[in-house]
N, C-alpha and C positions, 0 to 999 in steps of 0.2 A: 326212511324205509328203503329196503334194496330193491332194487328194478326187478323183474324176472327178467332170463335171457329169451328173447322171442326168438322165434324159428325162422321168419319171413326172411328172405333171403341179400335185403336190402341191410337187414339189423346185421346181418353176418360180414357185409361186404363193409359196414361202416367200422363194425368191431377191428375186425383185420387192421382197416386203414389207420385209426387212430393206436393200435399196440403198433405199428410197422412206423407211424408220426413219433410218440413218444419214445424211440429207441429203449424202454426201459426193460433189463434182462431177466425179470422176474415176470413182466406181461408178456413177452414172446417163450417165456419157461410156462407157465400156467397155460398160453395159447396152441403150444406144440402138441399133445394128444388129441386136440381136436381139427388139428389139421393135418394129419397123420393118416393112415388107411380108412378111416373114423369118416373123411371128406370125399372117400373115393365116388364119385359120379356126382357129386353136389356143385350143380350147375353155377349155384352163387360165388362160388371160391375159383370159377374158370379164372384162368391169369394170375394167381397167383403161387405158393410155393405151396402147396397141398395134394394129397390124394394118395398117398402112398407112405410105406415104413421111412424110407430117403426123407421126407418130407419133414416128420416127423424129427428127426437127427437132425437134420438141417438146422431147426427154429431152435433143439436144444444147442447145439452147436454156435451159433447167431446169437444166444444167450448169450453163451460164454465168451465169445468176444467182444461183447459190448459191457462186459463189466462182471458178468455172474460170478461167483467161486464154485471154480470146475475143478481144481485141486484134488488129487488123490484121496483125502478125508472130507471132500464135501458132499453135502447132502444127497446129488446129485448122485454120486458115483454111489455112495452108499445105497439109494435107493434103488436103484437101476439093477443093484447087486441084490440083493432082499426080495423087491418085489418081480424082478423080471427075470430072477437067477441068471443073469448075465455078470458075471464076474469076472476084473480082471488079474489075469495069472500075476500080474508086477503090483505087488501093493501098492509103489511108487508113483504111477500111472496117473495121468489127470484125464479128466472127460474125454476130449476132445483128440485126446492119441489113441485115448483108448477105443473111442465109437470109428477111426481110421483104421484102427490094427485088428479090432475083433467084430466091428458090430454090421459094416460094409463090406461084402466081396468089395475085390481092388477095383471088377469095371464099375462099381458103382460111388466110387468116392470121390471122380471126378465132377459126375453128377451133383453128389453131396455138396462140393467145394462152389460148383457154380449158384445152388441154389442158395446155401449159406451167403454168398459173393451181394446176392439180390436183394438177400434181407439185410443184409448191414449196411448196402449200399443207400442211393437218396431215399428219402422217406415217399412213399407213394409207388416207389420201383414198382414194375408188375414186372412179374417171369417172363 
């Protein structure tokens, strides 16, 4: 039977822990809209890479270099395009130039790149 996700704030900080443990790019892809503006003032997620739209890019972004297919035709990109009307001008284009070149003003990619930097880095990193 599947677990329900509980709300209590300890279940939240273990979930994190263990997607950030098993580097795997489909659990930091599925965990990224809810660490996104989603987490803004949620005390439980203090310290780590959440709270904001950055946030959010980040963990997709942290996907894609720990292994995701962020390729110009990946699902990623297609979707992003579809459901969030964010499309990019270069059909060419893979995820992650593309969330650089269109989806962050430039002061914020530095941000991006650090926070990405966090989540790839040792397993447990806090921000």
């Amino acid at each position: 039977s599947c677990e329900p996700l509980h709300a209590w704030p300890g279940y939240k900080r273990a979930l994190v822990q263990r997607v950030l443990a098993s580097r795997d790019p489909e659990a930091y892809l599925a965990l990224a809209p809810a660490m996104g503006a989603r987490a803004s003032g949620d005390d439980s997620l203090q310290g780590y890479v959440a709270g904001d739209q950055f946030a959010e890019l980040a963990w997709q972004v942290a996907a894609c270099r720990l292994g995701l297919d962020c390729s110009a035709d990946s699902t990623l990109v297609t979707s992003y395009c579809a459901n969030a009307g964010i499309c990019s001008r270069d059909s060419a284009q893979d995820f992650v130039s593309f969330v650089f070149d269109a989806a962050v003003p430039r002061q914020g990619a530095d941000r991006v790149d650090e926070m990405v930097d966090t989540l790839v880095s040792d397993p447990g990193a806090q921000s």
